[in-house]
N, C-alpha and C positions, 0 to 999 in steps of 0.2 A: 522951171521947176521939174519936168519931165526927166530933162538930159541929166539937172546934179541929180535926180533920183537914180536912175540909170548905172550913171557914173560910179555912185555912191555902192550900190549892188554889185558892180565889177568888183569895185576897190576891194571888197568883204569878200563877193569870193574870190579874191588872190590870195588874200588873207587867210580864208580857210583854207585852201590848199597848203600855202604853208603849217597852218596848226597840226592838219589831220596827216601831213607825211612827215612831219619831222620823227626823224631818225633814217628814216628812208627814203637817200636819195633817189630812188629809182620808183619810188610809187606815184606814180597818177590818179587820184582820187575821182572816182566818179562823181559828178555833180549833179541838182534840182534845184530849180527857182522857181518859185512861186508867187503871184501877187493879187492882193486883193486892196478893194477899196469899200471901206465899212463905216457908218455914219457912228463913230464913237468920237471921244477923248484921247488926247494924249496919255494922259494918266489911264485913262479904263484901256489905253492899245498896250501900255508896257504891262500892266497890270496881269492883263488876258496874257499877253507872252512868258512872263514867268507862272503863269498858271499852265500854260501849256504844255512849258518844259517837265514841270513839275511834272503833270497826269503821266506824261507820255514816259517817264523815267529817266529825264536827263540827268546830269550830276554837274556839281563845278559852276552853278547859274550863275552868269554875270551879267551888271548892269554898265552900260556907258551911254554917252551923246546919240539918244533917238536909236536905241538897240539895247540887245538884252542876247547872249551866245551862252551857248553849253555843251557838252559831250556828253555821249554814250557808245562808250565799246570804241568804236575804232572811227566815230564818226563824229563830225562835229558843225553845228546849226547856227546860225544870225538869225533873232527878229525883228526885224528895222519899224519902226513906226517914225511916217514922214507925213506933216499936213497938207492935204490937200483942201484944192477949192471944194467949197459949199460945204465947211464945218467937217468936212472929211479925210481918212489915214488913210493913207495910202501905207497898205502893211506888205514887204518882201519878204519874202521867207528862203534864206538859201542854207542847203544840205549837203556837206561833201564828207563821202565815205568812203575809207580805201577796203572796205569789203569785197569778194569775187564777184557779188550779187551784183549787177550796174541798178539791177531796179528798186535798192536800198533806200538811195536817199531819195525816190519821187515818193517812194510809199509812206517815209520818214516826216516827208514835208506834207502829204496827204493828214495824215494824221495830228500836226500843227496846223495847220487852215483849220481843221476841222475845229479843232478848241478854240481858231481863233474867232470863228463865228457865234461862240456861247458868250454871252456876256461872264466876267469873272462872279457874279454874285450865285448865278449857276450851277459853277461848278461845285455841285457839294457834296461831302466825302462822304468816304462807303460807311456802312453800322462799325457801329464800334467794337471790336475785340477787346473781349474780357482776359486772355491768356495772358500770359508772363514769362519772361525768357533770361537766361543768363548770359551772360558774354563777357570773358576775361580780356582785360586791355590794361595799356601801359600807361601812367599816369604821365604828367609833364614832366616831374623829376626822375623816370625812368622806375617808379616801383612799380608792381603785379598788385592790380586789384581785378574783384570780379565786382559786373554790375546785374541789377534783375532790374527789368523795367516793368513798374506796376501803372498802369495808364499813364499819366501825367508825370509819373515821379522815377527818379534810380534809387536805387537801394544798394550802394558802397559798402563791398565787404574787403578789407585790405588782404592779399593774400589769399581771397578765400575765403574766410575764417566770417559767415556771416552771424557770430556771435558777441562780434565787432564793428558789424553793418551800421552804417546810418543812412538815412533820406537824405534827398536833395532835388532840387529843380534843376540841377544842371549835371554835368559832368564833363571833366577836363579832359583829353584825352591827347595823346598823339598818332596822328595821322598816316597812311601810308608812305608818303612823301617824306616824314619824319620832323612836320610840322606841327606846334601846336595848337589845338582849337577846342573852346569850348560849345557843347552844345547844350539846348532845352526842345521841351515838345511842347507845340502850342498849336492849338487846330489841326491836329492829326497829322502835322508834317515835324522832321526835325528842322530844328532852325539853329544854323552852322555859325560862329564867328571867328575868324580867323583870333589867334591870340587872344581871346576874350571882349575882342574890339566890335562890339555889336552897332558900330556904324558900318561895319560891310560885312556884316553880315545879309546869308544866304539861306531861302527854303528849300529841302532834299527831301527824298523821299526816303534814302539810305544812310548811313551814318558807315564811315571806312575808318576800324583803329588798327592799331598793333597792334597782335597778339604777346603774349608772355613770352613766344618763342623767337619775335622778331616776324613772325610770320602774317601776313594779310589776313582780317577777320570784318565780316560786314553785317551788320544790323538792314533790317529793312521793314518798313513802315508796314504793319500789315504782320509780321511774324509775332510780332510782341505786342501787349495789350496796350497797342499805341494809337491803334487807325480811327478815326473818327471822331477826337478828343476834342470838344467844344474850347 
C-alpha cells in the first residue's frame, strides 16, 4: 500500500508538471508534497479537499479516482485521498508552481493541510454581505446582457435596459475559454456546470464571463451580496 501510494504521488506530480508548464517548454516548475494521515472517511477526505480548494481560492475544482486538482494563477494542486490501515486516509497533497517564488508551492500546500485538518462541517462561511453589484456579460447565444446580484438571485437586464430585468436563480453565461456554463449561488459559493450539465458540476469562489467587449470580467464571492448565503 505504501509503494502504490508513493507511486501514485509521483505519477500526479509528473502530471502537474505537465499541467502547470504547458505552453512553456522550457519552464520547470517548482514542487511541494505533503502528507498526512487523519482518522476520517473517504467521503469527509474528498469532501474536506474541495472545501480547501475552495477557502484557499482555487478555480477549475476537479473530481477523479481518490483525488480532487485545481489551479490558481500559474499553479496547480492534487488532493489524493488513499485508505489506510486502522479506518484511516492517508491524504498527499502536491503543488507545482512555475512562479519566481520556489517557496510558492510549500506555502500553498501549508495552507491546504491546514483545512485539511478542519472537519468540512467547520468550515463556515464569513457574515453575509448585504451589497449588490452589476456585471455585463455575454449570454450563450452571443447577446449583451447586464446582471446585479441580489443575495441568492440575478436580476437580467438584456442590453442593459433593467426596465426589462427579470429574476432568476441561475445565469447562462460564456466563459473565458468561450465555453458555455451555467451558474447558481448556493451556501455562499457559486456553483459552476459546464453546459448546464449539473452532474459535473463545480464549487468557486469566482465566476469568469465575457465581457460585451470580448474582454475577461470576473465576479467574486464576497464583492456581491453573495457571501454567506444559507
Amino acid at each position: 500500500m505504501k509503494l502504490i501510494r508513493i507511486t501514485l504521488t509521483c505519477l500526479t506530480g509528473l502530471a502537474l508538471i505537465g499541467l502547470v508548464a504547458v505552453g512553456s517548454a522550457s519552464a520547470q516548475p517548482a514542487m511541494s508534497r505533503g502528507e498526512q494521515r487523519l482518522s476520517l472517511s473517504y467521503d469527509e477526505c474528498m469532501s474536506r479537499a474541495v472545501n480547501a480548494f475552495t477557502k484557499e481560492g482555487w478555480v477549475n475544482i476537479g473530481k477523479g479516482g481518490a483525488f480532487v486538482n485545481a489551479f490558481k494563477q500559474n499553479h496547480g494542486a492534487y488532493i489524493m485521498c488513499n485508505v489506510a490501515p486502522e479506518n484511516k486516509i492517508w491524504v498527499n497533497i502536491v503543488v507545482a508552481s512555475l512562479s519566481q517564488d520556489n517557496n510558492v508551492p510549500g506555502a500553498e500546500r501549508v495552507q491546504l493541510q491546514k483545512w485539511m485538518d478542519q472537519p468540512a462541517a467547520s468550515q463556515t462561511n464569513p457574515p453575509v454581505s448585504t451589497r449588490t453589484c452589476t456585471f455585463q456579460y455575454t449570454y450563450w447565444d452571443g447577446s449583451h446582457w447586464t446582471a446585479r446580484i441580489e443575495r441568492d438571485q440575478f436580476v437580467h437586464a438584456p442590453n442593459g435596459d433593467f426596465g426589462a430585468a427579470h429574476s432568476d436563480t441561475i445565469i447562462r453565461y460564456i466563459s473565458w475559454d468561450g465555453n458555455r456554463w451555467t451558474a447558481k449561488i448556493s451556501r455562499g459559493q457559486f456553483v459552476h456546470a459546464p453546459n448546464e450539465d449539473w452532474s459535473r458540476a463545480h464549487n468557486d469562489v469566482i465566476l469568469n464571463y465575457l465581457q460585451w467587449n470580448g474582454g475577461q470580467g470576473q465576479v467574486r464571492i464576497g464583492d456581491c451580496g453573495v457571501t454567506g448565503i444559507p
